[in-house]
C-alpha positions in Angstrom: 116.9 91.2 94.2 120.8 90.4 95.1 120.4 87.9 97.4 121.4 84.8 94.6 124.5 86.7 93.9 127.7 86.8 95.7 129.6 90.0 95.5 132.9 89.9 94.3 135.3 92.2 94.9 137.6 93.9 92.7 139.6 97.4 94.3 140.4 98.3 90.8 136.7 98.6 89.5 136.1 100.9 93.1 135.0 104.5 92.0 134.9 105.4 95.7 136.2 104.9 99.3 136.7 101.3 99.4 134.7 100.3 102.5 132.2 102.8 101.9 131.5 100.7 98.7 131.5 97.7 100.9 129.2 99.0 102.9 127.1 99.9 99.7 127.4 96.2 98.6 126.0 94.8 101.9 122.9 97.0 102.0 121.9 95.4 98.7 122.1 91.9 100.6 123.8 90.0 98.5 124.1 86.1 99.1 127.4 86.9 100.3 130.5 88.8 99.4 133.9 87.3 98.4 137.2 89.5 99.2 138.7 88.4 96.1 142.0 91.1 95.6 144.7 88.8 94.6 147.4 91.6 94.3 148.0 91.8 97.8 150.2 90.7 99.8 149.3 88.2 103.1 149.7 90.8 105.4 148.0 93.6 103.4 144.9 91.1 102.6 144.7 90.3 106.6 144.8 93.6 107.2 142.0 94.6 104.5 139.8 91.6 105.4 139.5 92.6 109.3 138.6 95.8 107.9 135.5 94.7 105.5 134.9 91.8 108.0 133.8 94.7 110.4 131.7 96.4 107.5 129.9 93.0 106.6 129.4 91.9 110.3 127.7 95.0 111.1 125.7 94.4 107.8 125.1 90.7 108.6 126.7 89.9 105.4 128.3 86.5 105.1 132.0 87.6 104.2 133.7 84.6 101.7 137.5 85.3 102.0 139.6 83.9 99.1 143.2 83.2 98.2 144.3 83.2 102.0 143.8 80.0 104.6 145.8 82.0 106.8 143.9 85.0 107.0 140.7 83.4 107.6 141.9 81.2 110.7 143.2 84.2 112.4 140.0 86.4 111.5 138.1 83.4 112.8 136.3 82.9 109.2 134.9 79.7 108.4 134.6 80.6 104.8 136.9 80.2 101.8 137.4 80.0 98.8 140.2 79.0 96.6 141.7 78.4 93.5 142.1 74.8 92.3 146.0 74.7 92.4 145.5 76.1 95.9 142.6 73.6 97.2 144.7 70.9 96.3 147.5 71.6 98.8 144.6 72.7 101.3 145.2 70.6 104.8 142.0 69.3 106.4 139.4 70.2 103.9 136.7 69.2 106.1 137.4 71.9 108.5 135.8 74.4 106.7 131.6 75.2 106.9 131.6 76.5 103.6 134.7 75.8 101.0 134.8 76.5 97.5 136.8 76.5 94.1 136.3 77.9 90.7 136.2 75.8 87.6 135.5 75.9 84.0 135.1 72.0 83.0 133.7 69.2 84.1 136.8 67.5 85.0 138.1 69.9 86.8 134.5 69.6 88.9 134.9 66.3 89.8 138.5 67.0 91.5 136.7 69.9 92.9 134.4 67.8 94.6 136.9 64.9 95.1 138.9 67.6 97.4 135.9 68.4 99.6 134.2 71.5 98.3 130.8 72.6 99.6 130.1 75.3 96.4 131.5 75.7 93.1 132.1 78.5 90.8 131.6 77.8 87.4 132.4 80.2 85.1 133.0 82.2 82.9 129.3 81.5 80.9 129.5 84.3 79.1 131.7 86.5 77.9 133.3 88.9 80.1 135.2 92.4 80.3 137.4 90.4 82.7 138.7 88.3 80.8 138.8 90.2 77.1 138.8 87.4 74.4 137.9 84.3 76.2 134.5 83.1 74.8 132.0 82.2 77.6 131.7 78.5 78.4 127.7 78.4 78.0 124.7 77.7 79.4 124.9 74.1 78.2 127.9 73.3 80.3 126.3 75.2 83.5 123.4 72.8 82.7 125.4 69.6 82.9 127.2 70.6 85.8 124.5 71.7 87.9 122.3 68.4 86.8 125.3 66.2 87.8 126.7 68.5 91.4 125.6 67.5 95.0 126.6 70.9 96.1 125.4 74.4 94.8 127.0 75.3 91.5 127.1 79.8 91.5 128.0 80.7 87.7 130.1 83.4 87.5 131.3 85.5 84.1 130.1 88.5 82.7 126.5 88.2 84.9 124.3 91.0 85.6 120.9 90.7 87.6 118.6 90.5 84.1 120.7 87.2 83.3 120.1 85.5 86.3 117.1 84.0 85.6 118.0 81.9 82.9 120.9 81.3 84.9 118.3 79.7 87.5 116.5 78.1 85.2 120.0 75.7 84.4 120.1 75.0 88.1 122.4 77.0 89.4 121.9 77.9 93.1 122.7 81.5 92.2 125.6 83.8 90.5 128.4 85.5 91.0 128.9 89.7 90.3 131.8 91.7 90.0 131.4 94.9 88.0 127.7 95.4 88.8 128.4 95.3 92.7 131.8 97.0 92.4 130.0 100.0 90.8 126.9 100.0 92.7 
Protein backbone atom coordinates (compact mmCIF):
# COMPACT_ATOMS: atom_id res chain seq x y z
CA UNK A 1 0.00 0.00 0.00
CA UNK A 2 3.08 2.50 0.97
CA UNK A 3 5.45 1.54 -1.27
CA UNK A 4 4.78 4.86 -3.93
CA UNK A 5 5.26 7.14 -0.92
CA UNK A 6 8.33 8.30 0.57
CA UNK A 7 8.17 8.98 4.26
CA UNK A 8 9.03 12.12 5.44
CA UNK A 9 10.05 12.86 8.64
CA UNK A 10 9.03 15.46 10.96
CA UNK A 11 10.25 14.93 15.03
CA UNK A 12 7.58 17.47 15.92
CA UNK A 13 4.56 15.41 14.59
CA UNK A 14 6.34 12.09 16.68
CA UNK A 15 3.69 10.92 19.36
CA UNK A 16 6.26 8.35 20.51
CA UNK A 17 10.00 7.25 20.88
CA UNK A 18 11.49 8.60 17.79
CA UNK A 19 13.08 5.49 16.31
CA UNK A 20 10.49 3.32 17.54
CA UNK A 21 8.27 5.35 15.07
CA UNK A 22 11.00 4.82 12.54
CA UNK A 23 10.91 1.53 12.92
CA UNK A 24 7.03 1.74 12.59
CA UNK A 25 7.46 3.66 9.23
CA UNK A 26 9.76 0.97 7.68
CA UNK A 27 7.52 -2.02 8.43
CA UNK A 28 4.92 -0.20 6.22
CA UNK A 29 7.57 -0.27 3.27
CA UNK A 30 7.49 2.82 2.17
CA UNK A 31 9.31 3.75 -1.25
CA UNK A 32 11.81 5.25 0.96
CA UNK A 33 12.11 7.51 3.90
CA UNK A 34 13.62 11.04 3.87
CA UNK A 35 15.31 12.40 7.29
CA UNK A 36 14.02 15.72 6.68
CA UNK A 37 14.47 17.73 10.43
CA UNK A 38 15.86 21.01 9.43
CA UNK A 39 16.20 22.40 13.03
CA UNK A 40 19.13 20.57 13.78
CA UNK A 41 22.24 21.31 13.86
CA UNK A 42 25.21 19.26 11.50
CA UNK A 43 26.42 17.43 14.23
CA UNK A 44 23.02 16.61 15.87
CA UNK A 45 21.57 15.57 12.26
CA UNK A 46 24.85 13.21 11.78
CA UNK A 47 24.29 11.97 14.81
CA UNK A 48 20.33 11.25 14.35
CA UNK A 49 20.88 9.98 10.79
CA UNK A 50 23.47 7.05 11.89
CA UNK A 51 20.89 6.33 14.34
CA UNK A 52 17.73 5.83 11.89
CA UNK A 53 20.28 4.73 9.16
CA UNK A 54 20.63 1.56 11.52
CA UNK A 55 16.68 1.29 11.98
CA UNK A 56 16.10 1.54 8.06
CA UNK A 57 19.15 -0.85 7.13
CA UNK A 58 17.84 -3.40 9.33
CA UNK A 59 14.43 -2.76 7.69
CA UNK A 60 15.86 -2.63 4.13
CA UNK A 61 14.46 0.78 3.84
CA UNK A 62 16.13 3.05 1.38
CA UNK A 63 17.07 6.11 3.82
CA UNK A 64 16.96 9.73 1.63
CA UNK A 65 19.00 12.15 3.86
CA UNK A 66 18.24 15.86 3.22
CA UNK A 67 19.71 19.23 4.01
CA UNK A 68 23.31 17.73 4.80
CA UNK A 69 26.05 16.61 1.91
CA UNK A 70 28.21 16.21 4.74
CA UNK A 71 26.41 13.86 6.74
CA UNK A 72 25.68 11.64 3.93
CA UNK A 73 29.46 11.14 2.74
CA UNK A 74 30.48 10.26 6.16
CA UNK A 75 27.39 7.85 6.68
CA UNK A 76 28.43 6.44 3.30
CA UNK A 77 24.80 7.50 1.80
CA UNK A 78 24.47 7.86 -1.76
CA UNK A 79 21.11 9.53 -1.36
CA UNK A 80 20.14 13.17 -1.01
CA UNK A 81 18.04 15.47 -1.22
CA UNK A 82 18.14 19.21 -1.16
CA UNK A 83 16.74 22.31 -1.32
CA UNK A 84 17.13 24.46 -4.52
CA UNK A 85 19.33 27.23 -2.94
CA UNK A 86 21.37 24.33 -1.62
CA UNK A 87 21.67 22.10 -5.02
CA UNK A 88 22.93 25.00 -6.64
CA UNK A 89 26.08 25.35 -4.64
CA UNK A 90 26.17 21.35 -4.67
CA UNK A 91 29.94 20.19 -5.98
CA UNK A 92 29.93 17.28 -8.32
CA UNK A 93 26.30 16.60 -8.79
CA UNK A 94 26.93 13.56 -10.67
CA UNK A 95 28.29 11.84 -7.70
CA UNK A 96 25.23 11.01 -6.33
CA UNK A 97 22.93 7.59 -7.30
CA UNK A 98 19.86 9.23 -6.38
CA UNK A 99 19.69 13.36 -6.00
CA UNK A 100 16.84 15.38 -5.61
CA UNK A 101 15.16 18.96 -4.99
CA UNK A 102 11.82 20.17 -4.27
CA UNK A 103 9.96 22.70 -6.51
CA UNK A 104 6.76 24.30 -7.00
CA UNK A 105 7.03 25.78 -10.77
CA UNK A 106 8.04 24.82 -13.79
CA UNK A 107 10.87 27.05 -13.90
CA UNK A 108 12.26 26.23 -11.07
CA UNK A 109 12.05 22.37 -12.71
CA UNK A 110 13.99 23.01 -15.43
CA UNK A 111 17.09 24.48 -13.13
CA UNK A 112 16.32 21.41 -11.19
CA UNK A 113 17.03 19.29 -13.85
CA UNK A 114 19.71 21.72 -15.44
CA UNK A 115 21.74 20.92 -11.91
CA UNK A 116 21.60 17.10 -12.26
CA UNK A 117 18.72 15.90 -10.31
CA UNK A 118 17.56 12.24 -10.56
CA UNK A 119 13.87 12.92 -8.70
CA UNK A 120 11.84 15.83 -8.06
CA UNK A 121 9.48 16.97 -5.47
CA UNK A 122 6.76 18.77 -6.58
CA UNK A 123 4.60 20.14 -4.24
CA UNK A 124 2.54 21.39 -2.45
CA UNK A 125 -0.73 20.05 -4.75
CA UNK A 126 -2.89 20.53 -2.26
CA UNK A 127 -3.42 22.31 0.52
CA UNK A 128 -1.58 21.40 3.55
CA UNK A 129 -1.50 21.70 7.51
CA UNK A 130 2.19 22.42 6.89
CA UNK A 131 1.97 25.14 5.32
CA UNK A 132 -1.45 26.92 6.74
CA UNK A 133 -2.69 29.41 4.06
CA UNK A 134 -0.77 28.51 0.99
CA UNK A 135 -3.27 27.21 -1.67
CA UNK A 136 -2.08 23.91 -3.25
CA UNK A 137 -0.48 24.24 -6.68
CA UNK A 138 -2.89 21.60 -8.48
CA UNK A 139 -3.15 18.62 -10.26
CA UNK A 140 -2.83 20.53 -13.53
CA UNK A 141 0.63 21.68 -12.80
CA UNK A 142 1.72 18.09 -11.50
CA UNK A 143 0.30 17.02 -14.91
CA UNK A 144 2.51 19.39 -16.99
CA UNK A 145 5.47 18.57 -15.02
CA UNK A 146 5.27 14.99 -15.04
CA UNK A 147 4.30 15.04 -18.99
CA UNK A 148 7.43 17.23 -19.68
CA UNK A 149 10.20 15.40 -16.75
CA UNK A 150 12.82 12.67 -17.75
CA UNK A 151 13.13 11.78 -14.14
CA UNK A 152 10.37 10.71 -11.62
CA UNK A 153 8.32 13.67 -10.40
CA UNK A 154 6.93 12.44 -6.29
CA UNK A 155 4.10 15.13 -5.42
CA UNK A 156 4.29 16.07 -2.17
CA UNK A 157 1.56 18.41 -0.03
CA UNK A 158 -1.13 17.52 2.05
CA UNK A 159 -1.24 13.65 0.52
CA UNK A 160 -2.71 10.85 2.17
CA UNK A 161 -2.84 7.13 0.70
CA UNK A 162 -6.72 7.65 -0.77
CA UNK A 163 -5.26 10.59 -2.97
CA UNK A 164 -2.67 8.82 -4.54
CA UNK A 165 -4.33 7.44 -7.12
CA UNK A 166 -5.28 10.42 -8.92
CA UNK A 167 -2.00 11.48 -8.03
CA UNK A 168 -0.86 8.44 -10.39
CA UNK A 169 -3.07 8.93 -12.81
CA UNK A 170 -1.15 12.72 -13.54
CA UNK A 171 2.07 10.75 -13.83
CA UNK A 172 3.66 11.05 -10.93
CA UNK A 173 5.98 8.14 -10.04
CA UNK A 174 4.60 8.29 -6.49
CA UNK A 175 4.11 10.80 -3.43
CA UNK A 176 5.42 12.11 -0.62
CA UNK A 177 3.79 11.71 3.27
CA UNK A 178 4.49 13.43 6.25
CA UNK A 179 1.67 13.47 8.90
CA UNK A 180 0.21 10.12 7.84
CA UNK A 181 3.71 8.25 8.40
CA UNK A 182 4.66 10.47 11.28
CA UNK A 183 1.55 9.28 13.14
CA UNK A 184 1.38 5.85 11.99
Amino acid sequence: MYDRLIAVTNRALCQRDYLEQIGRICAAQPRAVLLREKDLSPAEYLSLARQVQEVCQRAEAPLILHGHPEAALELGSSRLHLPLPQLRELQNPGDWEQLGTSCHSMEQVEEALSLGVTYLFLGNIYETGCKPGLPGKGLALLREVCARSPVPVYAIGGVSPDRLPELLACGAAGACMMSGFMEL
